[in-house]
KOLZA-822602 format. One record per residue: residue in one letter; x, y, z of N, C-alpha, C in turn. Coordinates in steps of 0.1 Angstrom, whole numbers, padded with zeros to 4 digits, always signed. Layout:
N
AXYZXYZXYZ;...
END
This chain:
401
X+0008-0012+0000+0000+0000+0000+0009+0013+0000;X+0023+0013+0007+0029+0023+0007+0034+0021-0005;X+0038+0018-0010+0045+0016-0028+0041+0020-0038;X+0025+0019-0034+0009+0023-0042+0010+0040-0046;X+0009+0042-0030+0011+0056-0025+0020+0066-0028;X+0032+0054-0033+0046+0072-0035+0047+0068-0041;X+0043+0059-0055+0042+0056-0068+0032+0068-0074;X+0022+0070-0068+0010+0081-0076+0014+0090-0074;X+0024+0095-0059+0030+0109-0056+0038+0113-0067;X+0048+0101-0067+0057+0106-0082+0052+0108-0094;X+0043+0103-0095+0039+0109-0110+0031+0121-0109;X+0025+0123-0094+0022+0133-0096+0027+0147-0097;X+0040+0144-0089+0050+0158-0090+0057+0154-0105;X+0057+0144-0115+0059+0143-0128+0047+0152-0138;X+0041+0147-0135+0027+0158-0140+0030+0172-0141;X+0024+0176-0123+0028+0191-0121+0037+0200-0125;X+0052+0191-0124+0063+0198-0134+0061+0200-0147;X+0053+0191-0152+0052+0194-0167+0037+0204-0171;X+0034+0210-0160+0021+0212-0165+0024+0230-0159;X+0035+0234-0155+0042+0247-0146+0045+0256-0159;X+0040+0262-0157+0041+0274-0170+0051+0279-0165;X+0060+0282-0170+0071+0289-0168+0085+0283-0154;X+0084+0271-0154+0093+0267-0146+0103+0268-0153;X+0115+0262-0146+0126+0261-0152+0127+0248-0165;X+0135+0249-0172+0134+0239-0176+0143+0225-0170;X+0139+0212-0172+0147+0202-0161+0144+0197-0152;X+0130+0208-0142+0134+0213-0132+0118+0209-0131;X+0110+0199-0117+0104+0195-0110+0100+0195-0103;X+0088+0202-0100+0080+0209-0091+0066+0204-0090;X+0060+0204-0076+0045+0200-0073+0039+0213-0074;X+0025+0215-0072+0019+0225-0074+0004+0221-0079;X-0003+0227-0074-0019+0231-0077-0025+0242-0082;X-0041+0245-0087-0039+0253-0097-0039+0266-0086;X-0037+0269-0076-0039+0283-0069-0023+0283-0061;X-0015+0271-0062-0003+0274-0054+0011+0269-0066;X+0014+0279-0074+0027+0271-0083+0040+0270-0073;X+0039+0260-0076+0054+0256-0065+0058+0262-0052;X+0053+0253-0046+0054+0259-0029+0070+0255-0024;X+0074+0262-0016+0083+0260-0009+0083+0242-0001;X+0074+0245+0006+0068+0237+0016+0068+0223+0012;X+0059+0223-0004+0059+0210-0009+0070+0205-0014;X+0082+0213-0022+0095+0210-0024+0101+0205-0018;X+0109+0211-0001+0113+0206+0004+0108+0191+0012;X+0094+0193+0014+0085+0176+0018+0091+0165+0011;X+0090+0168-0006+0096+0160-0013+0110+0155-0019;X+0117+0167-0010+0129+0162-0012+0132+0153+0004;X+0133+0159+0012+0127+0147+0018+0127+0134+0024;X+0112+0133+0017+0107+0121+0013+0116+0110+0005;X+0123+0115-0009+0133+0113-0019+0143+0109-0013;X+0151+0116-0004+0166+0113+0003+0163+0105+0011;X+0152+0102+0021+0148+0093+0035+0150+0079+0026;X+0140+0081+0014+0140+0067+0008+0149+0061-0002;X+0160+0068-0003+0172+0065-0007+0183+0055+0001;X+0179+0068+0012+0190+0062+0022+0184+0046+0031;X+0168+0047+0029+0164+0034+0033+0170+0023+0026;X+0169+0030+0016+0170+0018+0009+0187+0012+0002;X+0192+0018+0008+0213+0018+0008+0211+0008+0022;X+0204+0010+0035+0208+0002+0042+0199-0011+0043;X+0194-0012+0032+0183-0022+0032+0189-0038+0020;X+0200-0026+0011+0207-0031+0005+0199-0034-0010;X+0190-0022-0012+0178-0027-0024+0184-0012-0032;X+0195-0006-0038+0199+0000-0045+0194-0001-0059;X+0197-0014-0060+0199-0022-0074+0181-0021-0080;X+0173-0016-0069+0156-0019-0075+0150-0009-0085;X+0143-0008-0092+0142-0006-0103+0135+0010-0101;X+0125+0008-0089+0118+0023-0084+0129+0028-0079;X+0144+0025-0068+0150+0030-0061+0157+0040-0073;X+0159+0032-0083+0168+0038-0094+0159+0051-0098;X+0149+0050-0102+0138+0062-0106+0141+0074-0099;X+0141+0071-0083+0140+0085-0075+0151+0089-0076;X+0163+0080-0076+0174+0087-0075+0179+0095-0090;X+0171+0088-0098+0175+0102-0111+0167+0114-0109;X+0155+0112-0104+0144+0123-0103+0152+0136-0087;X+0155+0132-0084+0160+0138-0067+0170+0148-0077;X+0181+0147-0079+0186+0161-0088+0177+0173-0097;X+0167+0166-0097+0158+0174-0106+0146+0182-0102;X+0144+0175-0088+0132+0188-0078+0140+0202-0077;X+0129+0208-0079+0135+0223-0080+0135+0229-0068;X+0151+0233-0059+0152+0237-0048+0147+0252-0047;X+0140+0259-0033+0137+0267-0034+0149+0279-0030;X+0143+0290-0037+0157+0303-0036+0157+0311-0024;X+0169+0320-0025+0166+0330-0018+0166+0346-0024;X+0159+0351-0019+0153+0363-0029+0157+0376-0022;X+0151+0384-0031+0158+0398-0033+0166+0405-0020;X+0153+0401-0016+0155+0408+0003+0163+0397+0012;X+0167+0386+0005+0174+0380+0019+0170+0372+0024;X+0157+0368+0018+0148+0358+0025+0148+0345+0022;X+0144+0334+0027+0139+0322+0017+0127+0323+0014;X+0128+0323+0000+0113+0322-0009+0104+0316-0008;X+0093+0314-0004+0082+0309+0001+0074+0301-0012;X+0075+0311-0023+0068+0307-0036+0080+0306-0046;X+0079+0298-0060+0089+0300-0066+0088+0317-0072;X+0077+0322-0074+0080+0337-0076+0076+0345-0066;X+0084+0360-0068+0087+0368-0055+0067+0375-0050;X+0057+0368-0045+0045+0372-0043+0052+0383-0031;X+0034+0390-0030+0041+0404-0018+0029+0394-0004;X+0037+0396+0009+0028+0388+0014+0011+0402+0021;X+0004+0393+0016-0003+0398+0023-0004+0399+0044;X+0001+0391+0048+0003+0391+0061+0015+0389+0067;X+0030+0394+0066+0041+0391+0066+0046+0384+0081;X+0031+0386+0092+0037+0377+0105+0028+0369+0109;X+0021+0360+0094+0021+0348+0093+0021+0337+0105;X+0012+0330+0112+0020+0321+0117+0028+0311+0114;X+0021+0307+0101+0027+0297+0092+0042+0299+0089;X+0053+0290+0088+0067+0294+0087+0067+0278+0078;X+0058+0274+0071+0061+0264+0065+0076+0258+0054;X+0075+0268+0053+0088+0265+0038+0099+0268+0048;X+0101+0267+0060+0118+0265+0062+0115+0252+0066;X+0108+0243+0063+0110+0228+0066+0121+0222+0062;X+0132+0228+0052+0143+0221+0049+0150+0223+0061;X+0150+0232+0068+0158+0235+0079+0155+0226+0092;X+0145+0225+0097+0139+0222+0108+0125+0218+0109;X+0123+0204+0108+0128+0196+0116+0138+0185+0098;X+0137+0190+0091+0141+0185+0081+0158+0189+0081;X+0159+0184+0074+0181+0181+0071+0185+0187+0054;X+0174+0194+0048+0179+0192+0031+0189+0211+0033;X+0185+0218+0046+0194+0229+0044+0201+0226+0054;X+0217+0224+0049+0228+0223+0059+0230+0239+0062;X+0219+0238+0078+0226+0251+0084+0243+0253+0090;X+0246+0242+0090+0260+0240+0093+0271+0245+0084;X+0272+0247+0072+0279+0245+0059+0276+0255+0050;X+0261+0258+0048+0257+0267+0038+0253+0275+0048;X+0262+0289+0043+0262+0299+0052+0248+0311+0051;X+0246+0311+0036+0239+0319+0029+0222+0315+0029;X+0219+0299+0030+0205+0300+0030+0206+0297+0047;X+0214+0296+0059+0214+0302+0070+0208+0312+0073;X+0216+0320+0069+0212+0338+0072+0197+0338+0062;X+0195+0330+0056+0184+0330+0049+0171+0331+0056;X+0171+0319+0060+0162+0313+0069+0162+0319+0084;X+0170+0321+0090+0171+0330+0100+0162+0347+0101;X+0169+0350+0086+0159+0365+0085+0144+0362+0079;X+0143+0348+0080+0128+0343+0075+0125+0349+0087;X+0124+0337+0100+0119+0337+0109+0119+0351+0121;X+0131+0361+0113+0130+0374+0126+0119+0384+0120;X+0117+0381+0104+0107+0391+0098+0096+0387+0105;X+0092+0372+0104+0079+0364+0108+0078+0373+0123;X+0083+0373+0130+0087+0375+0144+0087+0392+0143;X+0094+0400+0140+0090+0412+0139+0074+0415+0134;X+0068+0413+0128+0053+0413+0123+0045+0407+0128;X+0049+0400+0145+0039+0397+0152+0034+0381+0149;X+0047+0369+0144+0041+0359+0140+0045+0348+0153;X+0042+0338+0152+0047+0327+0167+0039+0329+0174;X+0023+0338+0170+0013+0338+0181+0006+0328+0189;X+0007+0313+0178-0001+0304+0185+0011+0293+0190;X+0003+0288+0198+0013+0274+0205+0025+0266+0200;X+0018+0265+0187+0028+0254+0176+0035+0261+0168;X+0033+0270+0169+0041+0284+0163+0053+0284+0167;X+0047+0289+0181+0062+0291+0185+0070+0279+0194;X+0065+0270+0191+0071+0258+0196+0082+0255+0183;X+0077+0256+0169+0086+0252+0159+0095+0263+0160;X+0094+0276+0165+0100+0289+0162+0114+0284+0172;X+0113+0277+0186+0122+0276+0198+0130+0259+0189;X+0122+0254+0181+0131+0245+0173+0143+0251+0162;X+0134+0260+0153+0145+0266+0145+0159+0271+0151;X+0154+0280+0164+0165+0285+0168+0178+0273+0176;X+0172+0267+0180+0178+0254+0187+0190+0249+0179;X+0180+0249+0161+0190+0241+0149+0197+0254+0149;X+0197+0263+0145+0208+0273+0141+0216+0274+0154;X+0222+0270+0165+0222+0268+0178+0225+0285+0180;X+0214+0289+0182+0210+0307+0190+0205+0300+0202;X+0209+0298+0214+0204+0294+0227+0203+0303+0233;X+0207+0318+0230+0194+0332+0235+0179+0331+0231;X+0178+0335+0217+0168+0332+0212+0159+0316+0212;X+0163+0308+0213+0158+0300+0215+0152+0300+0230;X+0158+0302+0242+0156+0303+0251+0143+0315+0256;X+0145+0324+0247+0129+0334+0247+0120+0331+0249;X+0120+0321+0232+0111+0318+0227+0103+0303+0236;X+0112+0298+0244+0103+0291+0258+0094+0298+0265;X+0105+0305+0272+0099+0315+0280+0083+0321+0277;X+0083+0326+0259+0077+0331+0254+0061+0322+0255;X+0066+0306+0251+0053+0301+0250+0049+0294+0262;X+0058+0296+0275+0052+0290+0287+0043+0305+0294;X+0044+0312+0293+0042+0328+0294+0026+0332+0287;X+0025+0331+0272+0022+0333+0266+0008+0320+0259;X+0013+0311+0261+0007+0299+0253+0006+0287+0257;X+0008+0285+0274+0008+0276+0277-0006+0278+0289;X-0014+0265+0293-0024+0271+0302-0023+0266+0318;X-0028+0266+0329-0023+0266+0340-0021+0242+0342;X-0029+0238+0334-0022+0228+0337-0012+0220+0326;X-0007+0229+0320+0004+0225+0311-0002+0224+0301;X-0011+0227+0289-0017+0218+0277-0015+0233+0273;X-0010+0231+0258-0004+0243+0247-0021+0246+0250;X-0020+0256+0243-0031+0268+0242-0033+0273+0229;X-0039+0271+0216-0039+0274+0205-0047+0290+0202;X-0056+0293+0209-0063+0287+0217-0074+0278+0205;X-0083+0269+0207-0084+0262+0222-0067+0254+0222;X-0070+0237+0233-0060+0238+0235-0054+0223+0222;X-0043+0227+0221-0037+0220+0211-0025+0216+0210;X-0019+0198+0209-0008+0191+0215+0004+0193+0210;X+0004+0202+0195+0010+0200+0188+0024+0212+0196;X+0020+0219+0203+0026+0228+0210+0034+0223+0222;X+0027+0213+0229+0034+0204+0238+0045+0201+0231;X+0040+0193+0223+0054+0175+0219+0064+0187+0207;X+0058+0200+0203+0074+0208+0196+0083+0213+0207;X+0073+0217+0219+0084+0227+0225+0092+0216+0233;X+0085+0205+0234+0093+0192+0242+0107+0190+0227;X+0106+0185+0218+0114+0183+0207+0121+0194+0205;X+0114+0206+0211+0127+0217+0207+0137+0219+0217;X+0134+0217+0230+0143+0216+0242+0152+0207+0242;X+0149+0197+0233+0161+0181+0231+0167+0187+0220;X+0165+0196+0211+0177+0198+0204+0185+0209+0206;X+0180+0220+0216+0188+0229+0227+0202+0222+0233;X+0201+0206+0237+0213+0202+0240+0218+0190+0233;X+0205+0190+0221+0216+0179+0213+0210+0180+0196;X+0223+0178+0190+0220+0176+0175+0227+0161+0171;X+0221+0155+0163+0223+0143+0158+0224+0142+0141;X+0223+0158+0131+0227+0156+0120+0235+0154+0113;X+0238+0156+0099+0252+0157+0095+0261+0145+0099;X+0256+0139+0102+0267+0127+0106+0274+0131+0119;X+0273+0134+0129+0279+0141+0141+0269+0140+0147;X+0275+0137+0163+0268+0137+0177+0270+0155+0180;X+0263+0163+0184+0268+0176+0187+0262+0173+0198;X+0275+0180+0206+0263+0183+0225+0264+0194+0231;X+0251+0201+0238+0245+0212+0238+0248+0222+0232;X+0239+0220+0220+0245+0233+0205+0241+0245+0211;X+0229+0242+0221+0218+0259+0223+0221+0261+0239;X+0226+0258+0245+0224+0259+0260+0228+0273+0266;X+0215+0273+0274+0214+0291+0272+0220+0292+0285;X+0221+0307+0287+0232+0310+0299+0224+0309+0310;X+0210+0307+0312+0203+0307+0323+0201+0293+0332;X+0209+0280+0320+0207+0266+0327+0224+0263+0327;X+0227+0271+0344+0240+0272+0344+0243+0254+0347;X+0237+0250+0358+0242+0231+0361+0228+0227+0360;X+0229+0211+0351+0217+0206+0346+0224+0191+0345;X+0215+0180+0343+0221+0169+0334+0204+0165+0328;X+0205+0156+0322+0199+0151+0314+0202+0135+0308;X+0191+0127+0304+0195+0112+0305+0185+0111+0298;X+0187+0099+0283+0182+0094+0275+0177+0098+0262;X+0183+0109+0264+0181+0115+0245+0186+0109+0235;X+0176+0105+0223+0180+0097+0214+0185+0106+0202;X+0196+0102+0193+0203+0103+0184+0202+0094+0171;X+0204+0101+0158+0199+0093+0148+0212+0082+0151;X+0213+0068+0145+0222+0063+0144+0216+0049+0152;X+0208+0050+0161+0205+0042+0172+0215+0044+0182;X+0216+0060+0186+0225+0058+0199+0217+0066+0213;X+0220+0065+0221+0213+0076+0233+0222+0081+0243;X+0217+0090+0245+0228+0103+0253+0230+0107+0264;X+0234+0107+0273+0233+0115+0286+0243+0122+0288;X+0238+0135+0297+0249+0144+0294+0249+0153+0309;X+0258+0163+0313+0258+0162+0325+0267+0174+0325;X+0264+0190+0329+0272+0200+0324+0274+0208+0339;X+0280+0215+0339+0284+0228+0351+0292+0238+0351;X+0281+0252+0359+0286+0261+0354+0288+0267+0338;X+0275+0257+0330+0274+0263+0319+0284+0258+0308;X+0292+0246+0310+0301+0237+0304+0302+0226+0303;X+0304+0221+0295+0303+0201+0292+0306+0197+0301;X+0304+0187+0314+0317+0178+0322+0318+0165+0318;X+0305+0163+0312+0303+0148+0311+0293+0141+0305;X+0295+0132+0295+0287+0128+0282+0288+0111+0278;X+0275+0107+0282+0276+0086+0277+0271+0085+0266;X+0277+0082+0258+0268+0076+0246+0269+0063+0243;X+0256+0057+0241+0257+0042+0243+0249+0037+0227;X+0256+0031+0217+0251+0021+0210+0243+0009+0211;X+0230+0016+0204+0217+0004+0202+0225-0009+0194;X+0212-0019+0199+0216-0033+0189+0215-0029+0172;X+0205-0014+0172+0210-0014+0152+0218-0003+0150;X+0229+0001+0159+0237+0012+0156+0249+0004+0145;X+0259+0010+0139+0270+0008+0127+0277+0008+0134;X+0286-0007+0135+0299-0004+0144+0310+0006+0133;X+0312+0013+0138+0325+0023+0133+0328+0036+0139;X+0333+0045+0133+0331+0058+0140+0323+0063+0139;X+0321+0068+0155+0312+0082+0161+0320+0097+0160;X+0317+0103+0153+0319+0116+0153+0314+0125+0168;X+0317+0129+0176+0312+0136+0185+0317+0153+0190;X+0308+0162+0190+0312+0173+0186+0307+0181+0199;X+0315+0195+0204+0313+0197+0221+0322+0213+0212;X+0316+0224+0212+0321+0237+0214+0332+0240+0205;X+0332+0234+0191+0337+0231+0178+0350+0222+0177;X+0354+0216+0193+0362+0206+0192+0360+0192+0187;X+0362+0185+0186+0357+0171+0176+0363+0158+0184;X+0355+0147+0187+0367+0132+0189+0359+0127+0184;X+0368+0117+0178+0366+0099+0170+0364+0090+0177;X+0350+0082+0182+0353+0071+0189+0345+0064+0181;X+0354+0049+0182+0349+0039+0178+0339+0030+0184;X+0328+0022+0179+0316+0018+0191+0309+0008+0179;X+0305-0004+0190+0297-0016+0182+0288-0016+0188;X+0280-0024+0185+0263-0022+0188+0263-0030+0207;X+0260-0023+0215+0262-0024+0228+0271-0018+0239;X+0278-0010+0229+0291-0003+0233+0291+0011+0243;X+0294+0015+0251+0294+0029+0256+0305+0037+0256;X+0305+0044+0255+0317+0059+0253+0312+0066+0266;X+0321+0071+0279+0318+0080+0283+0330+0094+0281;X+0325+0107+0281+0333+0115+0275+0335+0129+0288;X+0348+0127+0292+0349+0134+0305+0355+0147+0294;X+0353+0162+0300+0356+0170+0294+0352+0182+0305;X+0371+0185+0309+0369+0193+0316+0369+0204+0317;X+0357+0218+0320+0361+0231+0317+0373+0237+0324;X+0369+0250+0316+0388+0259+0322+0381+0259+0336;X+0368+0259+0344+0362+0264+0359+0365+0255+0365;X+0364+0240+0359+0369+0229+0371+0382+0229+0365;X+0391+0234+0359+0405+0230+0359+0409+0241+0370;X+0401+0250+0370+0407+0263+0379+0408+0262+0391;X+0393+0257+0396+0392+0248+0408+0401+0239+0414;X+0405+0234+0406+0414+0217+0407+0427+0228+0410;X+0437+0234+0399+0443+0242+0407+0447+0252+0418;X+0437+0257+0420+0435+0262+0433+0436+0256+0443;X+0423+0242+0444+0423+0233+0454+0439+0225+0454;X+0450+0222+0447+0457+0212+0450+0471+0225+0452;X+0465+0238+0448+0477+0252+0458+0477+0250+0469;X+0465+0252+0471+0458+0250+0485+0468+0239+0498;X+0463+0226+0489+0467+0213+0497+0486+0213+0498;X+0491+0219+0487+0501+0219+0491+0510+0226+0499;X+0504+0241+0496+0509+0247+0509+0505+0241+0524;X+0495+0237+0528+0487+0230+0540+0501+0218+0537;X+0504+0208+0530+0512+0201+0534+0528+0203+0534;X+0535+0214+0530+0547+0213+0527+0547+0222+0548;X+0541+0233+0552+0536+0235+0567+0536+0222+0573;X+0531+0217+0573+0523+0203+0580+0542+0193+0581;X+0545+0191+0569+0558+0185+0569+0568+0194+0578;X+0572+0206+0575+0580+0218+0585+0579+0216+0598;X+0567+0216+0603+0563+0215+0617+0568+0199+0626;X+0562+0195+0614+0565+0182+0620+0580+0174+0619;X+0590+0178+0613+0601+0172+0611+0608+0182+0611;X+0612+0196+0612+0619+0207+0610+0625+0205+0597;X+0613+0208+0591+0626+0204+0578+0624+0219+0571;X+0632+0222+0561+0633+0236+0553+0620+0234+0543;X+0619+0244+0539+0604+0246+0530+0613+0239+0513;X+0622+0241+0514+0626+0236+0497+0628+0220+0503;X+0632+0213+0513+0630+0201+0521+0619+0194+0516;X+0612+0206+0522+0594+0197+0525+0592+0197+0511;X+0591+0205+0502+0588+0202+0489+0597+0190+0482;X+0605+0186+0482+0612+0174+0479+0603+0164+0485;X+0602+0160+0497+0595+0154+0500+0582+0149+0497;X+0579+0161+0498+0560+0162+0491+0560+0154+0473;X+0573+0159+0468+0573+0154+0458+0575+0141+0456;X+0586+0134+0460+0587+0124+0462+0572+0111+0466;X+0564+0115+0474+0554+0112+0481+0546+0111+0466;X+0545+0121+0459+0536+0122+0449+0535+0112+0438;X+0550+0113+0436+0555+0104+0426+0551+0089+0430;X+0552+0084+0447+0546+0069+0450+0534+0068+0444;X+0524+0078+0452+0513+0083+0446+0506+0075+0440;X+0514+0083+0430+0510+0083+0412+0514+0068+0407;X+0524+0059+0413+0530+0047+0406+0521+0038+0414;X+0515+0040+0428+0505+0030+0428+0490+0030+0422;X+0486+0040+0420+0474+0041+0418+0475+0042+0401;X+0484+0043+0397+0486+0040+0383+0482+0057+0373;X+0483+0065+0382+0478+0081+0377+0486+0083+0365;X+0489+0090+0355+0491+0097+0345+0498+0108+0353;X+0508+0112+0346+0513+0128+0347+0509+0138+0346;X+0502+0145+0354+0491+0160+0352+0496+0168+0340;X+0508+0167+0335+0507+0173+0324+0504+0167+0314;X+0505+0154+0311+0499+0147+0304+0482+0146+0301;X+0474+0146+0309+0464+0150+0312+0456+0155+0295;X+0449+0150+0290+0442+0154+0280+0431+0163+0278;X+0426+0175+0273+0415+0184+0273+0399+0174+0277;X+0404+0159+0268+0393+0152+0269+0397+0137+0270;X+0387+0133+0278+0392+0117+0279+0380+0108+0275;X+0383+0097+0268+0369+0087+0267+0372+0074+0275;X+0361+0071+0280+0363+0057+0286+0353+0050+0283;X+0353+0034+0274+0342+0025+0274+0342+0016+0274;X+0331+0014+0277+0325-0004+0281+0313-0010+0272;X+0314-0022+0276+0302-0028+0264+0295-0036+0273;X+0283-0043+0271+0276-0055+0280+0287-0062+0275;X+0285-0070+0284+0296-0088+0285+0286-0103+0290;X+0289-0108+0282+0282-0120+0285+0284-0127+0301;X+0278-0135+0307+0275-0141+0318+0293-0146+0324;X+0299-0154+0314+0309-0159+0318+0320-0150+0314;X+0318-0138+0311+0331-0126+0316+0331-0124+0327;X+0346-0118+0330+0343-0109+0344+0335-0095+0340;X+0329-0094+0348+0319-0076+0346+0328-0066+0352;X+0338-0066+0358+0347-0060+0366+0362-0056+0358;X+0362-0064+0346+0372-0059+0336+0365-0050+0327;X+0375-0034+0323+0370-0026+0312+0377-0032+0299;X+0364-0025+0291+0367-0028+0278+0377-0022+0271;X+0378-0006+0276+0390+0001+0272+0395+0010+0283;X+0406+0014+0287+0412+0017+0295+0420+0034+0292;X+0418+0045+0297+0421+0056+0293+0419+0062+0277;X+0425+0068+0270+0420+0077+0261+0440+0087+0255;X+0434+0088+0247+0447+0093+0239+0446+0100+0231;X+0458+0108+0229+0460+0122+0217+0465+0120+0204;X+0463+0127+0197+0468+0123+0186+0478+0135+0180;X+0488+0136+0178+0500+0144+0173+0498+0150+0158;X+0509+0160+0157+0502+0167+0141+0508+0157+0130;X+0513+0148+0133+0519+0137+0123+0507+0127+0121;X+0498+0122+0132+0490+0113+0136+0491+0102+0146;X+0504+0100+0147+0508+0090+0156+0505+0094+0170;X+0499+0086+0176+0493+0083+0191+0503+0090+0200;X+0505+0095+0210+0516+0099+0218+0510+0094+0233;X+0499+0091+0235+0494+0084+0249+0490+0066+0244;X+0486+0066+0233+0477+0053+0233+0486+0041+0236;X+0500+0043+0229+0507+0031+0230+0513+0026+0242;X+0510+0032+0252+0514+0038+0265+0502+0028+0273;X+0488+0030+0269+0477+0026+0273+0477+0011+0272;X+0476+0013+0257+0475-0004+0252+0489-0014+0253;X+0497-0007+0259+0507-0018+0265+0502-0021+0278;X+0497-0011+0287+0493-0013+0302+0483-0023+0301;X+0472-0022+0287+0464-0033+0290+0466-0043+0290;X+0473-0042+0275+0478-0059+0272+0485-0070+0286;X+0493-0061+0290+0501-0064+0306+0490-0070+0311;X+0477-0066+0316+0471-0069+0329+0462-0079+0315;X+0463-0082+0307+0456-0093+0298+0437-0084+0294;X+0438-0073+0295+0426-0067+0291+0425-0063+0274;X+0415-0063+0273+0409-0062+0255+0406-0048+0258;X+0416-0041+0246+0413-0025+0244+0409-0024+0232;X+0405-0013+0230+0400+0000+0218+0407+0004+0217;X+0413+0013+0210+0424+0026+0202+0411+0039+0204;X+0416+0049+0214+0405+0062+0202+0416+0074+0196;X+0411+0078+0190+0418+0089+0183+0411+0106+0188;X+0421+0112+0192+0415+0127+0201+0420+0133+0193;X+0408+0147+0190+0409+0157+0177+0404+0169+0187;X+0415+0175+0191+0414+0189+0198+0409+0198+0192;
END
């Protein structure tokens, strides 16, 4: 029945392009007789087109005869412009709007919740779409519930976590009623389950091939965490910040995630971890506040102990610091510590489930490593000898500062 269905659609956007007076030529467009080529319906169908492409690459049905069809037809939907003033074009030609704050913000669906405009990369239908939504917004648009629930999503994808953060404010204020149910008015869900979907992509993006974590996180959710946000790929998230900074991030592989690399992206720094279906990554990542902390606290302790040594032994202050050093260094060799200068901006550590007759008490990988401007490891080999030693099964990751 679905086959039925986007079999008649394609011919029907075959039709319509051919029936578009003045389209381009090549160039494939839906349309009815009071709407020539909507924005809205363009990007729907592109889409639709790419979703079922890519279904069908991991379904392994490339080779099918319809698969072949859309993929010639998909270059040939006619993408929508941007026009005179800066905007994205709503119609293929420049109409004047009669109501310019609209609630409707239909045609940036390539952006949000859709993927066909890489706000990431294309800089130009960015600013595009952005000065869509501040016109919509200057002229009084996002008045109803679902409005501005998709309005607090847009901004989320473009990661504005000011603006986005308003526009909460705006619809719990404005559009929400005393027992929680959006307010259209009457009341209407669609406003709930956006502004719930817009607040998950405030601290997470899953496009592009990349884990991003908290793209929008506004200055007002200074310590938070959060547990079980899902990611395309079959992965889930939890994440765990302070003072307005990453500290700490799991990401764990479903039974249908792709064992390979995970791209994961944190304040335009990047790491590579590798992960099979069961696998978890946790991602310690410490700000300059708790490094500052940490230094302070261990000034602290050492002046209190190099005193503490003096008093108690008469020893000289360059004495007691020998000492104290010395002490450190045992420290460090029993507990197996790393050299604080060694110490990496970010560290991953992961585990996988283990069957019954493992130990549960052995990790799967053991510390985390850098990678040099040549490429070669300068911690890992260091790691994966330690494991091999104690007979544990490691990972390699690769760290991209």
């Amino acid at each position: 029945l679905y086959r039925i269905h986007f079999t008649d659609a394609l011919n029907r956007v075959e039709e319509d392009a051919r029936s578009q007076r003045g389209a381009r030529k090549h160039q494939l467009a839906s349309g009815t007789s009071f709407t020539p080529v909507n924005g809205y319906d363009q990007y729907m169908i592109m889409q639709v087109f790419s979703e079922y492409l890519e279904a069908a690459k991991i379904l392994g049905r490339e080779d099918d005869e319809f698969v072949g069809q859309v993929a010639k037809l998909l270059p040939k939907v006619y993408r929508p412009r941007i026009g005179d003033d800066g905007r994205l074009m709503e119609w293929r030609l420049p109409f004047a709007e009669p109501r310019p704050g609209h609630r409707h913000i239909s045609h940036v669906l390539g952006a949000y919740p859709g993927n066909q405009i890489n706000l990431d990369e294309d800089a130009d239908f960015r600013a595009a779409v952005r000065k869509t939504l501040e016109t919509r917004l200057r002229h009084g648009g996002a008045a109803t519930g679902w409005s501005r629930a998709w309005t607090i999503g847009i901004f989320a994808r473009l990661s504005d976590a000011k603006e986005a953060y308003n526009n909460l404010i705006a619809i719990l204020d404005r559009s929400t009623l005393d027992n929680l149910w959006d307010n259209h008015p009457p009341f209407q869900i669609d406003g709930n389950f956006g502004a719930t979907a817009a607040v998950a992509e405030m601290l997470l993006h899953s496009h592009n091939d990349e884990i991003k974590l908290l793209p929008a996180l506004p200055a007002e959710w200074q310590d938070g965490h959060i547990k079980g946000l899902r990611a395309r790929g079959d992965y889930t998230v939890d994440i765990v910040w302070r003072e307005g900074t990453l500290c700490q991030a799991r990401i764990t592989a479903g039974d249908n995630a792709a064992a390979g690399p995970v791209k994961v992206v944190y304040a335009g720094n990047a790491l590579i971890a590798e992960l099979t279906p069961g696998a978890s990554t946790t991602i310690h990542w410490p700000s300059v506040s708790c490094l500052q902390s940490f230094k302070h606290s261990f000034r602290s302790f050492f002046h209190d102990t190099q005193k503490n040594l003096c008093r108690a032994f008469g020893l000289s202050s360059l004495a007691a610091i020998d000492v104290f050093s010395k002490l450190l260094c045992i420290y460090r060799r029993v507990h197996q510590m790393p050299s604080l200068r060694n110490i990496s901006s970010a560290s991953l550590h992961t585990t996988r489930s283990r069957p019954a007759s493992e130990s549960a008490n052995v990790p799967l990988v053991v510390g985390a490593g850098t990678t040099t401007s040549k490429g070669s490891p300068s911690r890992n080999s260091t790691i994966n000898q330690q494991a091999s030693e104690a007979n544990t099964p490691t990972r390699a990751f690769t760290v991209h500062p």
